[in-house]
N, C-alpha and C positions, 0 to 999 in steps of 0.2 A: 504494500500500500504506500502509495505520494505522502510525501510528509504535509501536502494542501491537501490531501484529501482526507489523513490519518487526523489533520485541526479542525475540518469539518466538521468529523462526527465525536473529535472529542466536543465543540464548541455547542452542536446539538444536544450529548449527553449531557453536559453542562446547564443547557438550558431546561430539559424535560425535567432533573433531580429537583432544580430551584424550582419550577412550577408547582412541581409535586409537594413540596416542602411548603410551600406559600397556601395553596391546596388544604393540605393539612392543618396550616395555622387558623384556615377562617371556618374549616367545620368542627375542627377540635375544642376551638377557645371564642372564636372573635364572632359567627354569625348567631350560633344558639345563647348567647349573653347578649346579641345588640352593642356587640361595641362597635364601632364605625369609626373607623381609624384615616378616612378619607379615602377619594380615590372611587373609580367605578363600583370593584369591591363593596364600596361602603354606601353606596349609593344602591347598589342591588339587595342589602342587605336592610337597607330601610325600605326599599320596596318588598321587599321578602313580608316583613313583621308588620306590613302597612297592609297588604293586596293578598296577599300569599303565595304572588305570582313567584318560579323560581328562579334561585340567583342567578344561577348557570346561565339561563335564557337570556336574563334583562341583563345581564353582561354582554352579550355577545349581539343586543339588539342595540348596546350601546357602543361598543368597542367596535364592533365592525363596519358600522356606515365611519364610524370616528378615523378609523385608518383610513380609509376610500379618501375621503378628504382629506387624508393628510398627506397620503401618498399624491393624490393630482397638484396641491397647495406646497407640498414639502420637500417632494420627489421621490424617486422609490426608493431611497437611501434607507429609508425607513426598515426594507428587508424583506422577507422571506422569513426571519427569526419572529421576529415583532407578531406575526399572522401566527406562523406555527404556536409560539406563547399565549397570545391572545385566545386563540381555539381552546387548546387544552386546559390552560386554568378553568375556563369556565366547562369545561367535558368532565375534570376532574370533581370537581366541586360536584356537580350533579352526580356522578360514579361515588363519591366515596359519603357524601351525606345519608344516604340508606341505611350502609352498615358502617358505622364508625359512628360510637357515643361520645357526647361532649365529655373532657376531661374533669371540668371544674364546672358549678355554676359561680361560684365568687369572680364580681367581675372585675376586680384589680389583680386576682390572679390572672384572667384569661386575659386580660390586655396586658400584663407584663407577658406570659409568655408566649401568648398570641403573637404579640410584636416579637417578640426573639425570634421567633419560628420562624414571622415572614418576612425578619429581616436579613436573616441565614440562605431563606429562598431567593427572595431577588437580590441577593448582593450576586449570589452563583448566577443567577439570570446573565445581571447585568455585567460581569466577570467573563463571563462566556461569549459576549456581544451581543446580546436579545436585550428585548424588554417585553413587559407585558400589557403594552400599551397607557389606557387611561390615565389616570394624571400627567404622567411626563408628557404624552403625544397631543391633552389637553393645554398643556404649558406653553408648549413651542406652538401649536395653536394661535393663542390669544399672545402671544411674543409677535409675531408675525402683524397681526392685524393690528393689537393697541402700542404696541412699542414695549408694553414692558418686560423687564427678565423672564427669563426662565424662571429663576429661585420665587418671584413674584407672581409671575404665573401657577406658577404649582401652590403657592401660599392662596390664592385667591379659590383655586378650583377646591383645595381640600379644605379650605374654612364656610365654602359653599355648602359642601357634602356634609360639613360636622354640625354646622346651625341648622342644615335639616334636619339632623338628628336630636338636635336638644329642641327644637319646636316639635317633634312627633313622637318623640321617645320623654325624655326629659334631660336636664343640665346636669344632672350627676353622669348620667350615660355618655352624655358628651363629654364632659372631663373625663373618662377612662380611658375615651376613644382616644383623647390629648396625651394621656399617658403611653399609650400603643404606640401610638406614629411620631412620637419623640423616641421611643426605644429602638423602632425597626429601624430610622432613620439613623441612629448612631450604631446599629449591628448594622449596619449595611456598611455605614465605613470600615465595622475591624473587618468584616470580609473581605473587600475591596484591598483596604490597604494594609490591615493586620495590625497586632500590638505594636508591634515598635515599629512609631515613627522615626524618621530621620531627622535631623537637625543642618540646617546651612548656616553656616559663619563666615562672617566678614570682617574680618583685622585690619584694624590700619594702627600700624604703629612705625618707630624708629626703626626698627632692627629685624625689617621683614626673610631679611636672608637669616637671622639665629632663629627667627620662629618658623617658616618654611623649611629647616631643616630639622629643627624639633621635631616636629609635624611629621615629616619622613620618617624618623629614628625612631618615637612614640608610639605613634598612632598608625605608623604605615599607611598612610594616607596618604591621594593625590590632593595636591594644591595646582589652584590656576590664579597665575598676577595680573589682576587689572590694572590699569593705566589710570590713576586717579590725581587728580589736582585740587588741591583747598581753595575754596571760593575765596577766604575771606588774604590769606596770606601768598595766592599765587604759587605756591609750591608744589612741583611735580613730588608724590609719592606712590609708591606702588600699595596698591590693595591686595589682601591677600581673602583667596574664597574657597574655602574649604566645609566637606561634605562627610557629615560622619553620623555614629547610631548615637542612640540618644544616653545609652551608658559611657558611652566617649564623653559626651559634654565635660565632666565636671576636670577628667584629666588634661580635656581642651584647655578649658581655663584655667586652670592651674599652671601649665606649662607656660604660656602666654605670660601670663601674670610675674611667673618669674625671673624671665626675660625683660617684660618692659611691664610693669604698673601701671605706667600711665597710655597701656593701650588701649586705644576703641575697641570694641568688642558688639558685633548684633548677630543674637542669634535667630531662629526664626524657625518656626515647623515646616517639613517638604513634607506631603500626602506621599510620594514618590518617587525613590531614586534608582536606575536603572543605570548599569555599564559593571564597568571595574570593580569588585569590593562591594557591591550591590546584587540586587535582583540580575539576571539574565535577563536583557532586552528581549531574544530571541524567544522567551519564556512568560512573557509579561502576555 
């Protein structure tokens, strides 16, 4: 097998596991409690407890004209994953609600680990290059048309979905929902990005050549020297930009510190670092 073809159907695998997991989180915890954690999902699931109509369905009568449009508006960038996710979520949901009992009725349990579950699911979704449509493809939607962000778009569609729910459910049910979809959203970063973050440093002091070679000796670390000039005294000094795990930090500065005291020093969070001494690009 192509190693493009062997990313395929790892990228596919990828994507059916997080459906399935996502799947699991809304008939286990999140639909038989009415939390509504935003999102189509939450949207079929106040239609579920409002009509009786099923989730599965009113997913897929809202996801699918939703892609159509976004694919002629967006382009088909969108995928082939986007659709296949889109289907299955809502196939699964209808497949595993029959047999499979909720785990909890306590609904601060099931919205903490409702949200873990489907924030484990679509992190692997979106990990894999899928999504599963609704909110996100709602986002870039109304980005498109009214000018605002993504991150504002997505805020607007799922505070949409959640004041339906505290007008047809009540405002305790809605604060749960609030609790759910702050959790999935911060498990969908460790998925993504994992426990340890990376840390970027930027040094500008006297004695860039004793700490660039600290740096070497210590840390085994690559350094790259930018070209930098102080605004206020016209002097050329080199900067120095160095990329390390977050257990490094503190020997970062320490070293530094010994060296020159009165160095600058900004550290700052990277979601993601990728090459040498990092992640495998080829792998990411």
């Amino acid at each position: 097998m192509s190693s493009k073809r062997f990313r395929f159907v790892i990228e596919y695998f990828g994507v059916f596991v997080g459906v399935i997991l996502t799947a699991l989180a809304l008939v286990l915890f999140l639909i038989p409690n009415k939390i509504v954690t935003g999102g189509v999902s939450g949207l079929a699931t106040v239609v579920f407890h409002t009509t009786g109509f099923p989730v599965g369905l009113t997913m897929l009568a809202i996801s699918i004209p939703l892609f159509i449009f976004g694919v002629k508006e967006l382009g088909i960038k969108l995928g082939a994953k986007t659709l296949f996710g889109i289907i299955l979520l809502a196939v699964s949901i209808e497949y595993l609600r029959p047999i499979v009992e909720p785990l909890t009725t306590d609904p601060f349990l099931a919205s903490l680990y409702g949200g873990i579950l489907a924030g484990v699911g679509t992190g692997i979704v979106f990990k894999s290059g899928g999504t599963m449509g609704g909110s996100d493809l709602a986002a870039q939607l109304l980005r498109k048309f009214t000018g605002v962000s993504s991150g504002q778009g997505l805020f607007i569609v799922d505070a949409f979905v959640i004041t339906t729910a505290a007008i047809l459910f009540n405002i305790e049910l809605a604060l749960f929902g609030l609790i759910g979809l702050f959790v999935t959203s911060k498990v969908i970063d460790v998925v993504q990005d994992g426990f340890h973050y990376t840390k970027a440093a930027i040094i500008i002091s006297d004695n860039p050549e004793q700490v660039t070679q600290k740096i070497f000796d210590d840390l085994e670390r690559g350094v790259t020297i930018l070209n930098g000039q102080g605004a206020y005294s016209g002097k050329e000094r080199d900067v120095i930009l160095v990329v390390v795990n977050q257990s490094e930090v503190t020997r970062l500065k320490t070293l530094v510190r010994d060296i020159d005291k009165d160095a600058f020093v900004i550290i700052s969070n990277v979601n993601e670092a990728l090459g040498e001494g990092f992640k495998n690009l080829s792998k990411s």
